[in-house]
N, C-alpha and C positions, 0 to 999 in steps of 0.2 A: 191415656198414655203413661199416665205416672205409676197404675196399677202393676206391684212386684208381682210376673210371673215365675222367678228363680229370685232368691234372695242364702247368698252365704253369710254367714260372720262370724269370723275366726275361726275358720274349719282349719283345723291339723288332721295329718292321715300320716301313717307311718307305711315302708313295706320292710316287714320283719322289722330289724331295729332301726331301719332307716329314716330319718325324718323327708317325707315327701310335698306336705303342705306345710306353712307353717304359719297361720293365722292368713288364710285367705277371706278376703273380703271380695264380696262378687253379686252384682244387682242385673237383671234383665227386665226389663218393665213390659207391658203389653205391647206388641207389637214392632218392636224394635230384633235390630240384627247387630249382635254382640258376637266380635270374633277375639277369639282365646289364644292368646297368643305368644312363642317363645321359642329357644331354645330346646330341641331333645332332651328331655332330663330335667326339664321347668317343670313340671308338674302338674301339664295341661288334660293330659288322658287320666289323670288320678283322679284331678277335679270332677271333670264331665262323670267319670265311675261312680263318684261320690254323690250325684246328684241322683242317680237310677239308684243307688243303693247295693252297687257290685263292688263298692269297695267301703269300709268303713273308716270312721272317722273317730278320733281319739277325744276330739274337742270343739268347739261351735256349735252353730247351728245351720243346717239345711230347711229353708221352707217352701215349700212347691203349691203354687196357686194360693200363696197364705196359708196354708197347713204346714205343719210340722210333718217330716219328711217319714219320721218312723210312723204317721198316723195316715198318711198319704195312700189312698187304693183309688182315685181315677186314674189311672196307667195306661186308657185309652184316649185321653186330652195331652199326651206325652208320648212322640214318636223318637225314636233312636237307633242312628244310624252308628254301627261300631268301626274303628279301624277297618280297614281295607280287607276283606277276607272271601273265603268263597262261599256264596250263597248258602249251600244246602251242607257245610260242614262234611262233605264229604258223603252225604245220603242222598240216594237219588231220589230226583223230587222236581217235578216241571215246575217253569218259572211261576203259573198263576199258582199253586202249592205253596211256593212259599210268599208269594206275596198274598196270598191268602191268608195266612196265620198270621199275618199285622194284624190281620181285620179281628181277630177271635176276642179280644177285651173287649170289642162292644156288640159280639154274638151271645142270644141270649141261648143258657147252656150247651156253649159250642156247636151251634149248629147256625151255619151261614145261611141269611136268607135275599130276596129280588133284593134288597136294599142294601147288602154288605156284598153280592156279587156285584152290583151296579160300581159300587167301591171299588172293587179291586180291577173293572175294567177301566175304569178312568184313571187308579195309580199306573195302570199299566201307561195306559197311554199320553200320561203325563211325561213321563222317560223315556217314549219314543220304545216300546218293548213290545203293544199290542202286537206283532206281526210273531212272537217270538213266544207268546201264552204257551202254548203245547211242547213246547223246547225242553227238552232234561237243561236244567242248570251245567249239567258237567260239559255242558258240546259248547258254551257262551264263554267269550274273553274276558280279561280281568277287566275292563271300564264294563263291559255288559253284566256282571256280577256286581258292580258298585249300583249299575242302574234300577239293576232288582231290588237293593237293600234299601236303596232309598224309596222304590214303589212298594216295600212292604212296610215301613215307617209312614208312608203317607195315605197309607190304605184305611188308617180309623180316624182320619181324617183331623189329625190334633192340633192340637193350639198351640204348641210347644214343640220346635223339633231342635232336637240336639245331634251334631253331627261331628264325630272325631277325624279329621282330614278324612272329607270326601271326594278330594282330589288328586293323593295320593296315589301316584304309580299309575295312574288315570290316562287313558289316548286323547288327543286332543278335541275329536269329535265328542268323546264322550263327555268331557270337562263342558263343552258348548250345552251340548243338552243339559245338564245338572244345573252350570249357571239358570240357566232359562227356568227350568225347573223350580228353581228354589225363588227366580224372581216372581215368579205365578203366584207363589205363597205367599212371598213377601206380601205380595199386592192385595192378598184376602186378610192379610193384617195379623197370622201367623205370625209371633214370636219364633228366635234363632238363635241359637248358640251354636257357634262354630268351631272348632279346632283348625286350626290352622299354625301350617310350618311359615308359609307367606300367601299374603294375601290373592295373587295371581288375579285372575279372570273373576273371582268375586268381589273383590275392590271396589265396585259402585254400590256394593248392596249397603255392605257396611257401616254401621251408626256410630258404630261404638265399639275401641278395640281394650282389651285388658291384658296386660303383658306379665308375664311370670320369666319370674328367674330366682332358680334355686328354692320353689316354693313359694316366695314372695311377689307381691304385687309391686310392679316396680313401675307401671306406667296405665293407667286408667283414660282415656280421653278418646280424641280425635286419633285414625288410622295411624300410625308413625312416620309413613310417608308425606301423609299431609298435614306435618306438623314442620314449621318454618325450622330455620336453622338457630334462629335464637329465641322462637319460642318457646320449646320444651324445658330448660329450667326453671321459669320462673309462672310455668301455666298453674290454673286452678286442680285439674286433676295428677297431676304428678302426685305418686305417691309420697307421703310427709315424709318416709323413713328412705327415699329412694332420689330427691332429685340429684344428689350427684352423683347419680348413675347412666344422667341425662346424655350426656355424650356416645357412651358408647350404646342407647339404644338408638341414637338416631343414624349411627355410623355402622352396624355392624352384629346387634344382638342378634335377631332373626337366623342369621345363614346357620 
């Protein structure tokens, strides 16, 4: 459990001249479910970008499974689910297509075989989407388009999944299944990094939440919900440069 499978330290990221990180410190261990969390413009989708390697970083370091992140190529022990978007980018392409192409980092030269189809009908039907295989992407709702993107992340079956609000602009049946979803994983001992605007219907997963604001790490610990009224100043994980900030995270940062 103590084994880093995400480990930041003192990641800075800029966009254009903007400072977007600014010495982020950020640890996910084996098996646990870390949810990322803050204000729009905290600089929680920078983070998550920074750790796939879609956005660069000025300063720190990133290491993934104990590798150093620029040296890092298992990319199929590492599922990632993007912002809320539609499946096939605009190309037509049935749902098992693109939940197909999660599977392809552990095809061996691109060609899927009984064991990576076996995969992609169980991510199907992890998300409750089996009935829907043969579906053009473009005929499915926005929750049914999040549902694909999470069965093509869990199609190579990884030990790591990162997810930037996966329940964003979400229908409520669909949030149910995701939950469910992501607790199956939980439970086979699948590490999690989440994004998240508020914690909603995944609240019992949660181990461990890390709070940003303005780049900074302003709260490390237990959920913020479940942090007493006069705990949070004077707790162990309160960030050192951040407890008197304690107030207005437990009143009002989130919204």
């Amino acid at each position: 459990m103590n084994e880093s499978v995400v480990s930041l330290r003192g990641v800075r990221a800029e966009l254009g001249s903007r400072p977007v990180l600014r010495g982020v410190d950020l640890t996910v261990r084996r098996g646990e479910v870390v949810a990322l969390l803050g204000a729009n413009g905290s600089g929680k989708s920078t983070a998550v970008r920074g750790i796939i390697g879609q956005v660069a970083v000025s300063a720190g370091e990133i290491e993934i499974f104990g590798v150093p992140r620029r040296r890092f190529r298992d990319w199929h022990r590492v599922g990632y689910v993007p912002q809320r978007t539609t499946a096939a980018g605009g190309v037509p392409a049935t749902v098992t297509e693109i939940v197909a192409s999660g599977r392809l980092s552990r095809a061996r030269f691109g060609i899927l075989r009984k064991a990576d189809h076996a995969a992609v009908r169980r991510a199907l039907e992890l998300v409750g989407m089996a009935d829907r295989a043969k579906d053009s992407v473009n005929a499915l709702s926005g929750g049914q388009h999040q549902r694909v993107l999470i069965a093509r992340a869990l199609a190579s079956e990884p030990e790591l999944l990162i997810m930037d609000e996966p329940m964003a602009g979400v229908d409520l049946a669909s949030q149910e299944v995701l939950a469910e979803t992501l607790r199956g994983q939980v439970a086979q001992g699948t590490s999690v990094l989440l994004v998240l605007h508020e914690l909603g219907p995944l609240e019992p997963l949660i181990d461990r939440a890390v709070v940003l604001r303005d780049g900074c790490v302003l709260h490390d610990g237990p959920p913020p919900r479940a942090v007493g009224q006069h705990a949070l100043p004077g707790h162990d994980h309160v960030h050192p440069h951040a407890a008197h900030d304690a107030e207005p995270l437990r009143t009002g940062l989130l919204s």
